[in-house]
N, C-alpha and C positions, 0 to 999 in steps of 0.2 A: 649520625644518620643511621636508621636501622633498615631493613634489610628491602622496603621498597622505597627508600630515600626520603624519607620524615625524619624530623630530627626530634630523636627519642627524647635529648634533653628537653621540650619542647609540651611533646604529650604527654610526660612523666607532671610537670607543673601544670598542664592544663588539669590534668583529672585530677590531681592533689587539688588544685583550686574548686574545680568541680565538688568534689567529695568532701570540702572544708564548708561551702555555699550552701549544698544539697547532699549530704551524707548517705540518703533516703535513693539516692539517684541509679535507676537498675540498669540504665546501658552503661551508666559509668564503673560499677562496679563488675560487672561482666566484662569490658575489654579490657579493665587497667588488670583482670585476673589472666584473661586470655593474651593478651600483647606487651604487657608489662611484667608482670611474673614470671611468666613463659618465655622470655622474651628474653631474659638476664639482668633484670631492674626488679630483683624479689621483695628485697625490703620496701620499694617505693609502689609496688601492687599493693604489697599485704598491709600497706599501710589504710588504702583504700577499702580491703575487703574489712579489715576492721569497725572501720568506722561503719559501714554497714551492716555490720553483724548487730554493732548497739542502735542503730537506727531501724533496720527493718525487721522491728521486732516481731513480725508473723512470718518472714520469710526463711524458709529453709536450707538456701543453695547459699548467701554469704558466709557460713559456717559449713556448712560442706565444705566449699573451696577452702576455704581460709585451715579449716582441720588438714585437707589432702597438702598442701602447699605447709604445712608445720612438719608434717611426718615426714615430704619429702625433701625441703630443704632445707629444714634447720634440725631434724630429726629428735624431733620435742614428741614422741609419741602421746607422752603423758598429758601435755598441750591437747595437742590435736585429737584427742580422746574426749577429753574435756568440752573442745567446742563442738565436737560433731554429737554431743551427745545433746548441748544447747539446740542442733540443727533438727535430731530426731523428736524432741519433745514438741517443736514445731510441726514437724511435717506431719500429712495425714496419710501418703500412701509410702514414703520411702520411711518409715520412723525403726521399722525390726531390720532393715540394709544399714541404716547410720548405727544403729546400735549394734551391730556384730559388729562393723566394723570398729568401733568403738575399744571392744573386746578384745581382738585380733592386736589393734595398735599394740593394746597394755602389755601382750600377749605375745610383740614380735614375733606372730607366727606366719607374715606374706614378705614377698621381696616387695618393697614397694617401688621400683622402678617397675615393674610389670602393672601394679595397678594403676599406676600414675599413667603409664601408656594408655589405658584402657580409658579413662577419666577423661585423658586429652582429646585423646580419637574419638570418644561422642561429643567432644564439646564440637570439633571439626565438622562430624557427617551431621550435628545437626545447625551450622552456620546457614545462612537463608543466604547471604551478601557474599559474592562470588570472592570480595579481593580480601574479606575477613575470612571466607576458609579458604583460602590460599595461604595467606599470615600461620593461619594455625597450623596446616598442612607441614610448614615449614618446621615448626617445635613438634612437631610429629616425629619428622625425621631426625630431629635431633637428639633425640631422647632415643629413638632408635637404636643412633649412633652411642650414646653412651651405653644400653644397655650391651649392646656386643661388647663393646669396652670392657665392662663391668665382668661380662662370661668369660671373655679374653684373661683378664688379672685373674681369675680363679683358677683357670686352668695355666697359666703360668706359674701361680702359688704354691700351688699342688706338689710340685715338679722342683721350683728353682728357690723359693722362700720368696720373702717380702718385694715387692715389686715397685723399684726407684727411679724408673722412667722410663714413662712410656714407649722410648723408641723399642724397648728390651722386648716388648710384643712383637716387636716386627725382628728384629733381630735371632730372636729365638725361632721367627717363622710359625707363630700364633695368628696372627694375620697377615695379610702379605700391603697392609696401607694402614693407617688411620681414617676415621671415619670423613667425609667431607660434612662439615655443617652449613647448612644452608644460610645459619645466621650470624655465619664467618666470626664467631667469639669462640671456638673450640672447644676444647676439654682438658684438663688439668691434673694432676695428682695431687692430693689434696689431706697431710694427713692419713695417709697411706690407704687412701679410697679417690677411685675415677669421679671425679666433679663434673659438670658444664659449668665453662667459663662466667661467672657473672660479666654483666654489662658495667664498666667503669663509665659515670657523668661528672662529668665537672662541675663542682659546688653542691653535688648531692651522694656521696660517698654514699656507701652502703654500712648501717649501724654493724657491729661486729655482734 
Protein backbone atom coordinates (compact mmCIF):
# COMPACT_ATOMS: atom_id res chain seq x y z
CA UNK A 1 0.00 0.00 0.00
CA UNK A 2 1.65 3.45 -0.65
CA UNK A 3 1.45 6.18 1.15
CA UNK A 4 -2.44 7.14 0.66
CA UNK A 5 -3.42 3.52 0.88
CA UNK A 6 -3.51 2.20 -2.83
CA UNK A 7 -1.89 -0.56 -3.41
CA UNK A 8 1.20 0.13 -5.38
CA UNK A 9 1.38 -3.36 -6.47
CA UNK A 10 -1.83 -2.69 -8.14
CA UNK A 11 -1.00 0.66 -10.11
CA UNK A 12 2.48 -0.40 -10.94
CA UNK A 13 0.52 -3.42 -13.37
CA UNK A 14 -2.30 -1.04 -14.19
CA UNK A 15 -0.01 1.53 -16.02
CA UNK A 16 2.46 -1.39 -17.27
CA UNK A 17 -0.91 -2.63 -18.82
CA UNK A 18 -1.76 0.74 -19.81
CA UNK A 19 1.56 1.53 -21.54
CA UNK A 20 1.65 -2.14 -23.16
CA UNK A 21 -2.22 -1.28 -24.83
CA UNK A 22 -1.41 2.46 -25.44
CA UNK A 23 2.34 3.33 -25.21
CA UNK A 24 1.14 6.75 -26.95
CA UNK A 25 -0.82 7.32 -23.42
CA UNK A 26 0.12 10.92 -21.76
CA UNK A 27 -1.60 10.82 -18.41
CA UNK A 28 -0.12 7.30 -18.17
CA UNK A 29 3.15 8.15 -18.77
CA UNK A 30 3.10 11.49 -16.55
CA UNK A 31 1.91 9.61 -13.30
CA UNK A 32 3.68 6.26 -13.50
CA UNK A 33 6.91 9.12 -13.84
CA UNK A 34 5.58 11.20 -11.00
CA UNK A 35 4.11 8.30 -8.50
CA UNK A 36 5.82 5.34 -9.57
CA UNK A 37 9.56 6.57 -10.08
CA UNK A 38 9.26 9.05 -7.54
CA UNK A 39 7.66 6.92 -5.46
CA UNK A 40 10.34 3.96 -5.14
CA UNK A 41 9.07 1.60 -8.08
CA UNK A 42 12.10 3.24 -10.62
CA UNK A 43 12.57 0.43 -12.77
CA UNK A 44 8.68 -0.15 -13.16
CA UNK A 45 8.04 3.90 -14.01
CA UNK A 46 10.92 4.09 -16.38
CA UNK A 47 9.86 1.23 -17.88
CA UNK A 48 6.63 3.30 -18.89
CA UNK A 49 8.43 6.50 -19.77
CA UNK A 50 10.21 4.27 -22.34
CA UNK A 51 7.94 2.90 -24.09
CA UNK A 52 6.79 6.50 -24.64
CA UNK A 53 9.66 8.01 -25.56
CA UNK A 54 9.41 5.35 -28.84
CA UNK A 55 5.78 6.09 -29.13
CA UNK A 56 5.50 9.67 -28.88
CA UNK A 57 7.70 10.51 -31.34
CA UNK A 58 6.97 14.58 -31.37
CA UNK A 59 6.86 14.72 -27.79
CA UNK A 60 9.52 16.33 -25.71
CA UNK A 61 8.92 15.67 -21.80
CA UNK A 62 9.00 11.52 -22.10
CA UNK A 63 12.72 11.86 -22.81
CA UNK A 64 13.14 14.69 -20.53
CA UNK A 65 11.93 12.57 -17.65
CA UNK A 66 13.20 9.42 -18.68
CA UNK A 67 17.08 11.35 -19.31
CA UNK A 68 16.51 13.28 -15.57
CA UNK A 69 15.40 9.68 -13.79
CA UNK A 70 18.75 7.93 -15.76
CA UNK A 71 21.26 10.64 -14.35
CA UNK A 72 19.53 10.47 -11.02
CA UNK A 73 18.92 6.88 -10.40
CA UNK A 74 20.95 4.75 -12.11
CA UNK A 75 23.53 7.54 -12.79
CA UNK A 76 24.05 6.52 -16.54
CA UNK A 77 24.87 10.26 -17.45
CA UNK A 78 26.00 9.03 -20.71
CA UNK A 79 22.31 7.65 -21.03
CA UNK A 80 20.62 10.28 -19.97
CA UNK A 81 22.61 12.61 -22.18
CA UNK A 82 21.86 10.60 -24.97
CA UNK A 83 17.98 10.77 -24.43
CA UNK A 84 17.52 14.26 -23.44
CA UNK A 85 19.33 15.09 -26.44
CA UNK A 86 16.43 12.87 -28.54
CA UNK A 87 14.07 15.32 -26.19
CA UNK A 88 15.83 18.60 -27.42
CA UNK A 89 15.77 17.73 -31.16
CA UNK A 90 11.99 17.50 -30.56
CA UNK A 91 11.17 20.38 -28.75
CA UNK A 92 10.58 23.91 -30.14
CA UNK A 93 10.99 26.24 -27.12
CA UNK A 94 13.03 24.06 -24.36
CA UNK A 95 15.61 22.35 -27.32
CA UNK A 96 19.20 24.92 -26.00
CA UNK A 97 17.90 23.92 -21.85
CA UNK A 98 17.87 20.08 -22.94
CA UNK A 99 20.90 20.55 -24.76
CA UNK A 100 23.25 22.10 -21.96
CA UNK A 101 21.98 20.06 -19.89
CA UNK A 102 22.95 17.44 -22.11
CA UNK A 103 26.63 18.86 -21.82
CA UNK A 104 26.65 19.28 -18.20
CA UNK A 105 25.56 15.44 -17.66
CA UNK A 106 28.76 14.32 -20.07
CA UNK A 107 30.47 16.88 -18.05
CA UNK A 108 29.43 15.90 -14.42
CA UNK A 109 29.68 19.45 -13.61
CA UNK A 110 25.79 19.77 -11.35
CA UNK A 111 24.85 17.88 -8.10
CA UNK A 112 22.05 16.35 -9.42
CA UNK A 113 20.15 15.87 -6.39
CA UNK A 114 19.56 19.71 -6.39
CA UNK A 115 18.29 19.58 -9.94
CA UNK A 116 16.16 16.63 -9.53
CA UNK A 117 14.59 18.89 -6.60
CA UNK A 118 14.03 21.50 -8.78
CA UNK A 119 12.39 19.13 -11.67
CA UNK A 120 10.22 17.67 -8.89
CA UNK A 121 8.99 20.90 -7.34
CA UNK A 122 7.57 22.24 -10.86
CA UNK A 123 6.17 18.91 -11.58
CA UNK A 124 4.31 19.61 -7.95
CA UNK A 125 3.31 23.60 -8.20
CA UNK A 126 2.16 22.90 -11.56
CA UNK A 127 -0.34 19.59 -10.57
CA UNK A 128 -4.04 20.96 -11.27
CA UNK A 129 -5.59 17.75 -8.83
CA UNK A 130 -5.31 18.70 -5.38
CA UNK A 131 -4.63 14.79 -4.07
CA UNK A 132 -1.86 14.47 -7.19
CA UNK A 133 0.11 17.35 -5.80
CA UNK A 134 -0.16 16.22 -2.40
CA UNK A 135 1.36 12.64 -3.77
CA UNK A 136 4.05 14.68 -5.20
CA UNK A 137 4.42 17.10 -2.28
CA UNK A 138 5.33 14.15 -0.54
CA UNK A 139 8.67 13.02 -2.86
CA UNK A 140 9.25 16.57 -2.43
CA UNK A 141 10.15 16.19 0.85
CA UNK A 142 11.79 13.13 0.47
CA UNK A 143 14.35 14.05 -1.55
CA UNK A 144 14.75 16.91 0.62
CA UNK A 145 15.44 14.48 3.23
CA UNK A 146 18.02 12.88 1.34
CA UNK A 147 19.61 15.75 0.08
CA UNK A 148 20.57 16.99 3.98
CA UNK A 149 21.57 13.33 3.96
CA UNK A 150 23.83 13.55 1.28
CA UNK A 151 25.34 17.40 2.82
CA UNK A 152 25.44 15.48 6.20
CA UNK A 153 27.97 12.38 4.86
CA UNK A 154 30.16 15.15 3.36
CA UNK A 155 30.68 17.04 6.09
CA UNK A 156 31.16 13.80 8.14
CA UNK A 157 33.74 12.61 5.41
CA UNK A 158 35.65 15.51 5.66
CA UNK A 159 36.42 15.04 9.22
CA UNK A 160 36.04 11.16 10.12
CA UNK A 161 36.77 9.21 6.44
CA UNK A 162 34.24 7.05 4.77
CA UNK A 163 30.93 6.94 6.29
CA UNK A 164 29.38 3.19 7.43
CA UNK A 165 26.10 3.94 9.02
CA UNK A 166 24.17 6.26 9.08
CA UNK A 167 23.43 6.36 12.71
CA UNK A 168 27.31 7.78 12.84
CA UNK A 169 25.49 11.26 11.63
CA UNK A 170 23.75 11.39 14.53
CA UNK A 171 26.27 10.03 16.76
CA UNK A 172 29.01 12.36 15.73
CA UNK A 173 26.09 15.15 16.26
CA UNK A 174 26.03 16.13 12.35
CA UNK A 175 22.35 15.97 12.83
CA UNK A 176 20.47 15.63 15.79
CA UNK A 177 17.54 12.78 13.77
CA UNK A 178 17.26 11.33 10.59
CA UNK A 179 15.08 12.62 8.01
CA UNK A 180 11.26 11.63 8.44
CA UNK A 181 9.90 10.33 4.96
CA UNK A 182 6.62 10.85 4.24
CA UNK A 183 6.77 7.74 2.17
CA UNK A 184 7.75 5.69 5.12
CA UNK A 185 10.58 3.62 2.72
CA UNK A 186 13.62 5.76 4.09
CA UNK A 187 17.10 6.01 3.18
CA UNK A 188 19.91 3.79 2.90
CA UNK A 189 23.69 3.56 2.33
CA UNK A 190 24.31 2.33 -0.54
CA UNK A 191 27.73 1.56 -1.87
CA UNK A 192 29.08 4.28 0.17
CA UNK A 193 26.50 7.04 -1.19
CA UNK A 194 22.91 8.10 0.85
CA UNK A 195 20.23 6.29 -1.57
CA UNK A 196 16.16 6.48 -1.14
CA UNK A 197 14.87 3.28 -0.27
CA UNK A 198 13.46 1.72 -3.40
CA UNK A 199 9.90 0.38 -3.13
CA UNK A 200 10.12 -3.79 -2.73
CA UNK A 201 6.72 -5.54 -4.86
CA UNK A 202 6.11 -8.83 -4.74
CA UNK A 203 6.50 -10.62 -8.25
CA UNK A 204 8.03 -7.41 -9.60
CA UNK A 205 11.56 -7.03 -8.24
CA UNK A 206 13.35 -4.41 -9.40
CA UNK A 207 15.94 -5.23 -12.62
CA UNK A 208 19.51 -4.84 -11.05
Amino acid sequence: MDDRGVDTGYLVRAQREVARLNPCHEDNYYLANGLLTWGGAVEQGNEVLRAAVDCRFWDEFPPFFYGINLSFFQRDNEEAARVLEIGAHRSTHNAAAMQKLAVMLRAEQFADERLALNYLTQQRDSAIDPKLRDMLDKRVIRLQGLISLREAQRRYEADQGPLADLQQLIGQGIIAELPSDPMRLGYELRNGRIELKKLKIAGLEEQP
